[in-house]
C-alpha positions as CSV (number, residue, x, y, z in Angstrom):
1,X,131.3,120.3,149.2
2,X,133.4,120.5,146.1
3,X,132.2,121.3,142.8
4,X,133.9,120.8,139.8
5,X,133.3,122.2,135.7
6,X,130.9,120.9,133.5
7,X,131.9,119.3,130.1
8,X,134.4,116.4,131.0
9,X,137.0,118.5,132.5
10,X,137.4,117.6,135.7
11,X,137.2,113.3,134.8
12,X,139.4,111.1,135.6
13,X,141.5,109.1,133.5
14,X,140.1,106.5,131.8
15,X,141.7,103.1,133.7
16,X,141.4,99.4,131.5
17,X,141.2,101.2,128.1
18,X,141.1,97.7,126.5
19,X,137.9,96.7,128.3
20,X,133.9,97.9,127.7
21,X,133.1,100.4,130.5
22,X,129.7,101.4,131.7
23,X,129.4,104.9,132.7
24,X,127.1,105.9,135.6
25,X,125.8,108.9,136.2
26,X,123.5,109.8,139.7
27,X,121.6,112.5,140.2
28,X,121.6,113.2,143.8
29,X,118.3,115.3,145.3
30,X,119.7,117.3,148.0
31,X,116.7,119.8,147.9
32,X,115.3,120.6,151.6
33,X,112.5,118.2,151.4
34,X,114.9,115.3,151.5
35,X,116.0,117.0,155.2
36,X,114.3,113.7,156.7
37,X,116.2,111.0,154.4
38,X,119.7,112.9,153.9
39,X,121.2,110.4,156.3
40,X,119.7,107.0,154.2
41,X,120.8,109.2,150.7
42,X,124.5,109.2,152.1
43,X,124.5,105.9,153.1
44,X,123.2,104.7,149.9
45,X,125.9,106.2,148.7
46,X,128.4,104.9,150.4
47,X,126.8,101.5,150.0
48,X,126.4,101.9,145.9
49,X,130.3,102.4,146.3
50,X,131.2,99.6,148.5
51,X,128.9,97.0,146.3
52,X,130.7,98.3,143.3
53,X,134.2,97.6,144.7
54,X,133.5,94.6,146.1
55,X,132.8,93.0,142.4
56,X,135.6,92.6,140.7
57,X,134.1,92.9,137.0
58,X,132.2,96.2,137.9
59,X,135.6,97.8,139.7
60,X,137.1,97.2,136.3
61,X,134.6,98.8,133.9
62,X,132.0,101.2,135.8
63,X,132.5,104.2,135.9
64,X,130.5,107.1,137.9
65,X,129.8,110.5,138.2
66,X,127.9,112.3,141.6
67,X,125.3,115.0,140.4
68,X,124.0,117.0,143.7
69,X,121.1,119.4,142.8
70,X,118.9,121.5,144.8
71,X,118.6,125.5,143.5
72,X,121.0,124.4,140.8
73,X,122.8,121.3,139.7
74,X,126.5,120.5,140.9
75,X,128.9,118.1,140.0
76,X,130.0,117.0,143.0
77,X,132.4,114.0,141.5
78,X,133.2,113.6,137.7
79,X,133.3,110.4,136.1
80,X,136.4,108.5,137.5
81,X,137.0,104.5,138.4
82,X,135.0,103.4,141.4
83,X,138.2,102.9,143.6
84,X,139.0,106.8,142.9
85,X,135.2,108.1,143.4
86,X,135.0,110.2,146.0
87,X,131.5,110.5,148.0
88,X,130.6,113.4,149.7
89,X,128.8,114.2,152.5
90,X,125.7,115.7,151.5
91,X,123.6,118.3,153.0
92,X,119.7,119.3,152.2
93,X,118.5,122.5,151.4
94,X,116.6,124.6,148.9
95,X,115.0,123.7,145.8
96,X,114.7,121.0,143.4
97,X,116.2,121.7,139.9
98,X,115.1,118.4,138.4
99,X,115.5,119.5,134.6
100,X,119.2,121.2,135.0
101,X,120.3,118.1,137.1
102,X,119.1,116.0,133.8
103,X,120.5,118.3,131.2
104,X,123.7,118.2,133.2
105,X,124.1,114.7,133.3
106,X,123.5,114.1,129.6
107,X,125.9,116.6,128.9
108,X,128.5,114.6,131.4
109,X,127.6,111.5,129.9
110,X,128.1,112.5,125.9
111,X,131.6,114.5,127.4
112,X,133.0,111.2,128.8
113,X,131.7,108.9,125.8
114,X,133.6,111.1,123.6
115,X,136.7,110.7,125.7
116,X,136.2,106.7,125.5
117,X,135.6,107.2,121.4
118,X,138.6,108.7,121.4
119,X,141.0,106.5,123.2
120,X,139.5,103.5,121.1
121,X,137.2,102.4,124.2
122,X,134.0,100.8,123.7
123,X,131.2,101.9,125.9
124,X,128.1,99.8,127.6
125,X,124.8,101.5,127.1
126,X,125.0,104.4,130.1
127,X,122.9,104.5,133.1
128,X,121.7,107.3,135.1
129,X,120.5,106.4,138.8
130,X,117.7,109.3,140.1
131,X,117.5,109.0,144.1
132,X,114.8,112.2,144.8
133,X,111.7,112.1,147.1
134,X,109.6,113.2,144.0
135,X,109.0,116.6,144.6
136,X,110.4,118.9,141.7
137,X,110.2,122.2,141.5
138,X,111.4,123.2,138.3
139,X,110.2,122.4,134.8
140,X,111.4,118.7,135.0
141,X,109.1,117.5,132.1
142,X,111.7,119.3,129.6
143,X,114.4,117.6,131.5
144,X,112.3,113.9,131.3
145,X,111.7,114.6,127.5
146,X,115.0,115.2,126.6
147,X,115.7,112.0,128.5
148,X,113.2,110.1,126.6
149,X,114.3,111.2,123.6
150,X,118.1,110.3,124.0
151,X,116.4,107.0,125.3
152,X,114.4,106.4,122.0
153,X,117.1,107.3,118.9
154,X,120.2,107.6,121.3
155,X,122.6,110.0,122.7
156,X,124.2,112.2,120.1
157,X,127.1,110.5,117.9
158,X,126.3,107.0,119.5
159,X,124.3,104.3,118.4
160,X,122.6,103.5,121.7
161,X,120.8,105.2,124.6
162,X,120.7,105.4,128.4
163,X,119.4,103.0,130.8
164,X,117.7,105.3,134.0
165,X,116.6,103.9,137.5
166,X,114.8,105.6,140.2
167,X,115.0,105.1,143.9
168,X,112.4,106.8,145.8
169,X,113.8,108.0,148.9
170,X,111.1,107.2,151.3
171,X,110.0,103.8,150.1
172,X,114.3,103.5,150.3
173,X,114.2,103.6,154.1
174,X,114.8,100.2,155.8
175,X,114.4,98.2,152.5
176,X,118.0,97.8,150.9
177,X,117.8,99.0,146.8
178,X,114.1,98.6,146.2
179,X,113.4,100.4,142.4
180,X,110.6,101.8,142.2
């Protein structure tokens, strides 16, 4: 599986610059205890990018970007148009970096907000998507605060916050997008 840099420089170009986009960031647990749901996290994958592209509004204006963590937090797509993401196929294995897979995505998020700012592009409020069986094994509280607080007076040098959705691999199984 590819990785690519941190900070913005391996996104795409920005597509529809005169329209709002809505950047999406998800943090993919590919730690060894999600050995037993790999399978449903790739095919929720693939179905978060077919659902996506099937809607014509969203294929103009989201954006996403593919966070894999397990010892250590990869980017495993930057942020590019939905009809340019490219899914991986994920594996399982190690541990569960929680908190550098959150520090990494606000950094992501802020990098490609900036590059929006700059072109004159307005931005939606971002969202990140967790999909994890819940079993950290890092310090994840840091990571969770840091959220909350980009969540309560916004992500730096923008006026709003982040919107973040969890999906619970094993209550996932056999029920479509439940959140949890």
């Amino acid at each position: 599986m590819q990785e690519y840099p941190r900070g913005g420089f391996a996104n795409g170009e920005v597509l529809n610059e005169g329209l709002e986009h809505l950047p999406c960031v998800i943090l993919l647990d590919t730690s060894g205890s999600m050995a037993g749901c790999i399978d449903e996290l790739n095919d929720a994958l693939a179905m978060f990018k077919a659902d996506l592209e099937s809607d014509v509004n969203a294929r103009a204006k989201v954006e996403a970007c593919l966070i894999a963590f397990d010892d250590s937090a990869h980017i495993v797509a930057p942020f590019s148009a939905v009809r340019n993401l490219a899914t991986p196929v994920l594996s399982a294995g190690g541990l569960t970096a929680l908190h550098e897979a959150i520090d990494v995505a606000i950094e992501e998020i802020d990098a490609r907000r900036k590059q929006y700012k700059s072109l004159g592009t307005i931005s939606y409020k971002p969202f990140i998507f967790l999909m994890t069986d819940g079993y950290p094994s890092d310090d994840y509280k840091a990571g969770l605060a840091a959220l909350q607080t980009c969540i309560c007076t916004s992500m730096p040098g923008h006026e709003t916050g982040l919107t973040i959705s969890l999906f619970d691999m094993p209550r996932f199984r056999g029920r479509g997008s439940q959140r949890v």
